[in-house]
N, C-alpha and C positions, 0 to 999 in steps of 0.2 A: 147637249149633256152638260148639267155642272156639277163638279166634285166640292165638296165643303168639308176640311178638316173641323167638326165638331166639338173640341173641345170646350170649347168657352157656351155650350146649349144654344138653345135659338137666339136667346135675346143678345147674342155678341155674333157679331159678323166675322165670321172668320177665313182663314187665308182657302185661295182655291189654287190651282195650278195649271201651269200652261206649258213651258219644255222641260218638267221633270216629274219624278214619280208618276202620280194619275194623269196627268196632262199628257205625259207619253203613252201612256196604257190610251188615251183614247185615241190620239195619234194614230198609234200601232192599229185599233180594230177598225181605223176610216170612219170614225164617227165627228161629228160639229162637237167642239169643245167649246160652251159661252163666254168662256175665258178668252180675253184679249194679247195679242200677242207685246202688251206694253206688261201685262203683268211680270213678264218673264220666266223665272222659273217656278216661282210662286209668290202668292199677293191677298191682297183685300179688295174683292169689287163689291163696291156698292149694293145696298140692300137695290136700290132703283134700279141697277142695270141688270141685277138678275131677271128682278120681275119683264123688266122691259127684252130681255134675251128670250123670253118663255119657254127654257127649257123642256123640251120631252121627257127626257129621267133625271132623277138628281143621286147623285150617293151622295152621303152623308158619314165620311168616317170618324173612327174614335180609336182610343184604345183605353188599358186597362189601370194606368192613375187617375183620370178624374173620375175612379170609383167612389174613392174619399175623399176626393179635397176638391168637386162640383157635385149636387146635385142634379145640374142638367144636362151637362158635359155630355156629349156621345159617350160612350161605354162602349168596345169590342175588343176581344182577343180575348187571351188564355184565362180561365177563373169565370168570365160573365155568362151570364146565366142570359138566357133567349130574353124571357119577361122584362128584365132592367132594361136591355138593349130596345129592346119592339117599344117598352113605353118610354123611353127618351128618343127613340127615332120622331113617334109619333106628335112630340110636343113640338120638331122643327116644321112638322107640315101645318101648322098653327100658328104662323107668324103673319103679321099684318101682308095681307097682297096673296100668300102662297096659295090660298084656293081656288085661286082662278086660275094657275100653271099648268098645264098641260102635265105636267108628272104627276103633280097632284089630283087633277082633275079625272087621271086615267091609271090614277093606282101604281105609279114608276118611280118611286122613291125610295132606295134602297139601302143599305149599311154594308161598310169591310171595316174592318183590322186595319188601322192606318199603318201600322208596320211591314203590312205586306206591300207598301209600294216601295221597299228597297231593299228586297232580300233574295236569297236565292229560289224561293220557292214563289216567284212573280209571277212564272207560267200562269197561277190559279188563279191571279188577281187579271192577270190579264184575260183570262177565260169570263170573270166576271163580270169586268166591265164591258166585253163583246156580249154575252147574254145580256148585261141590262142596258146595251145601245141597241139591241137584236135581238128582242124576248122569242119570236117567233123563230127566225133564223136559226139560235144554239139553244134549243127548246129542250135538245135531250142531255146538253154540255151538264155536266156536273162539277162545278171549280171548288166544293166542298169534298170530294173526293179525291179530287186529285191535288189539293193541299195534302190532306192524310195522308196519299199515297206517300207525298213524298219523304213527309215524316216517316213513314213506314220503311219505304228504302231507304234511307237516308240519314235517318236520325236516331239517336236509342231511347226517342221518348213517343210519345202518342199525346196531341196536343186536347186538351178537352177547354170548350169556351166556345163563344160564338164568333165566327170567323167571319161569315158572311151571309146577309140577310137580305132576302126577297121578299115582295110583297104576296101576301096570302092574295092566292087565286079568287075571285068572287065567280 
């Protein structure tokens, strides 16, 4: 699996991570993280050593400033709307080499709310990244629910935006 905070769009390589945030969340569900343990807690690997790692799923996160100040920047969390999110996911599976990656090639390239890797309502991100290391496995897991939920218990607000994206079923 590899995680890419998306801010900078495809054509900038941006930081992945290895013992914090996502790097833990894959840790935690027993899944191959293609991240290096030289990266540390988070880093820059190489456009090559992705391709050369051929990740199974990739996520892909963002959040909600480089609405305006990137046009290709991932986009996720509170305000974004599905369609901005799904068509800036779509321009990173478009980068020289990514057709051939096994995520790509089988539909496992996903998007979260980068802010969900360090908050208290983690449980849902960690639910997600165990579905998207284990489509089959947590097939009935809904980690978009049980974000709400906990806003619901928890918080005096109801969060609206897109939190977390899956790829449409073929």
């Amino acid at each position: 699996m590899y995680v890419e905070f998306g801010r900078g769009g495809p054509a900038e390589q941006g930081m992945t991570f290895f013992s914090s945030m996502w790097g833990s969340m894959i840790s935690l569900v027993g899944a191959e993280n293609v991240a290096p343990a030289e990266i540390g807690k988070w880093g820059t690997l190489a456009a090559e050593k992705v391709l050369a790692a051929k990740p199974d799923a990739i996520i892909i996160t963002g959040r909600e400033t480089e609405l305006k100040k990137n046009q290709d920047g991932m986009v996720m969390g509170f305000g974004i709307e599905k369609a901005e999110a799904e068509r800036r996911l779509n321009a990173f599976k478009h980068r020289a080499g990514w057709a051939e990656l096994p995520a790509v090639k089988n539909n496992r390239v996903y998007a979260a709310y980068h802010a969900n890797s360090r908050t208290l309502s983690d449980s849902a991100s960690v639910q997600f990244v165990a579905k998207a290391a284990y489509p089959d496995l947590f097939k009935d897991l809904d980690p978009q629910q049980t974000y709400l939920n906990f806003y619901k218990n928890y918080l005096p607000v109801t969060p609206e935006g897109t939190i977390y994206l899956f790829p449409e079923t073929k």
